[in-house]
C-alpha positions in Angstrom: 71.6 194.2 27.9 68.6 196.2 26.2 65.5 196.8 28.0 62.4 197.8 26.8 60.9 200.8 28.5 56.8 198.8 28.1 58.4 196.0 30.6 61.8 197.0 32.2 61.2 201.2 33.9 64.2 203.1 34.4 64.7 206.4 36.0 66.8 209.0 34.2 68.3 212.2 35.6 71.3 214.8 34.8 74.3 214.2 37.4 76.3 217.1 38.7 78.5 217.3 35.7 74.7 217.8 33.4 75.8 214.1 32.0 72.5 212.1 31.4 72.7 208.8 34.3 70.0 206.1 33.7 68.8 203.6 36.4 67.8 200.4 34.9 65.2 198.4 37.0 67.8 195.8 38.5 70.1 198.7 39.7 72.6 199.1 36.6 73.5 202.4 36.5 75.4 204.0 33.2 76.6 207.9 33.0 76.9 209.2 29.7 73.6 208.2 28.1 73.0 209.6 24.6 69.6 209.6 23.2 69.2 208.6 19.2 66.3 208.9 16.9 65.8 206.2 15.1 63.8 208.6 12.3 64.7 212.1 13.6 62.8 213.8 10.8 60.0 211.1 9.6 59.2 210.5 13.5 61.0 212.6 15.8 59.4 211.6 18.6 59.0 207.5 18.2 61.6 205.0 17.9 64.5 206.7 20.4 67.3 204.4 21.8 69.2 205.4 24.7 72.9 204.8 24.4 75.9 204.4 26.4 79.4 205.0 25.8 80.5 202.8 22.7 77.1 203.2 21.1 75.5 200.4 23.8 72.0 200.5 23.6 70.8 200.1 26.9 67.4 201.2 27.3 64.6 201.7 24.1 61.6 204.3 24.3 59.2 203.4 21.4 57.2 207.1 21.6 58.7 209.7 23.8 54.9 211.0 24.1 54.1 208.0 26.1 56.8 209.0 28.9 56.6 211.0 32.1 57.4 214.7 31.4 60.4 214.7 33.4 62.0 211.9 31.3 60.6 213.7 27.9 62.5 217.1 29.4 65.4 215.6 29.5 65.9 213.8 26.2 64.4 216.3 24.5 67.0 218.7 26.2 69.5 216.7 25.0 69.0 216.1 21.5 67.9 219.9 21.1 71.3 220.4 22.4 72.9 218.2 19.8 70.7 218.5 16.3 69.9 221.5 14.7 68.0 221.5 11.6 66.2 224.8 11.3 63.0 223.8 9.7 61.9 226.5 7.0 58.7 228.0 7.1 58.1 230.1 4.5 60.9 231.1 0.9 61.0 234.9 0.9 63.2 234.7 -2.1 65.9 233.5 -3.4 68.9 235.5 -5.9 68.4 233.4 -8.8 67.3 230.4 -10.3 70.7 228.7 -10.7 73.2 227.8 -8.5 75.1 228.9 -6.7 72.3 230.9 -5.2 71.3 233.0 -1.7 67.9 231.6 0.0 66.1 234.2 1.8 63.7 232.2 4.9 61.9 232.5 7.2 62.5 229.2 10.0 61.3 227.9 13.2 64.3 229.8 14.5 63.6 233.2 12.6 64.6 235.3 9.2 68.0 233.6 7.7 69.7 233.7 4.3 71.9 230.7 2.8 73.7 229.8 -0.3 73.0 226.9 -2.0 76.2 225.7 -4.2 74.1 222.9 -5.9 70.4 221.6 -7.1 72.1 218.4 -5.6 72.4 219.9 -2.5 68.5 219.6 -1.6 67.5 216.3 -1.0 64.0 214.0 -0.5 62.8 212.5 2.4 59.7 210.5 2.1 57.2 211.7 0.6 57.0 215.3 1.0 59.7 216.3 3.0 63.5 218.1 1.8 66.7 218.5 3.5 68.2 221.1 2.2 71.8 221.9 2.4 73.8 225.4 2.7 77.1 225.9 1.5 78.0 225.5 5.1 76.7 221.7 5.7 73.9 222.7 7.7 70.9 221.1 6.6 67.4 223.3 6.8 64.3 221.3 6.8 61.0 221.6 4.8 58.6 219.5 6.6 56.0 219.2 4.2 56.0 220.8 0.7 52.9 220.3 -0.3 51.9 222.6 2.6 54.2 225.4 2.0 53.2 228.3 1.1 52.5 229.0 -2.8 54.9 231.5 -3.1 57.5 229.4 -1.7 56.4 226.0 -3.2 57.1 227.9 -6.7 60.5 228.6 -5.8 60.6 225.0 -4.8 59.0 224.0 -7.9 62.4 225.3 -9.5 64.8 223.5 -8.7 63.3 220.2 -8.0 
């Protein structure tokens, strides 16, 4: 059964075990929920379905800024939890202009370094945004880079 969150309210809370337990408005009760972003980079907050066990949907939140603070808490608890995509602020400089190569950033999250094995490795998203993968498989984000920094929107500039 899906529910929209406009016409159907729910209450969600953590149970003893910190699983997520959501209380649909006719009494259902499922432990275990997951939340998804539909566009977890594009529109991180908009478009998040709340899953059961089995990939269910069973509940639909179409902007997570519309709900009460404790519900936004907790999901955004819980998919901070599970993602992590260090988003990168500023490219302090990077070993060389082929690959393999060492980044060295500055994230959300603080200084890091990464290699990149391959130009491959950094992909678009949209318009203006990059995913950009380390030799490791995590991904580092670049929100915008049109707004980047020049310095770093050079490097960029390279191997795009």
């Amino acid at each position: 059964m899906m529910s929209t969150v406009s016409t159907t309210p729910f209450q969600l809370r953590r149970d003893s075990f910190g699983k997520l337990v959501i209380t649909l408005e006719t009494g259902e009760e499922y432990v275990g929920i997951t939340p998804v972003r539909a566009f977890p980079i594009q529109a991180p907050t908009k478009g998040i379905s709340l899953v059961r066990d089995g990939g269910k949907e069973v509940a639909w939140i179409d902007d997570l800024a519309t709900m009460p603070e404790d519900i936004r808490t907790l999901i955004s608890d819980e998919i901070g939890g599970r993602e992590f995509i260090p988003e990168i602020i500023n490219i302090k400089d990077v070993s060389s202009f082929a690959t393999p190569c060492t980044w060295y950033v500055t994230t959300d999250r603080g200084d890091t370094e990464f290699v990149l094995k391959l130009d491959e490795d950094i992909r678009r998203i949209g318009e203006a945004s990059l995913l950009v993968a380390d030799s490791h498989g995590i991904n580092f984000l670049v929100r915008d880079m049109f707004k980047i920094d020049k310095h770093s929107r050079k490097i960029l500039d390279r191997f795009l």
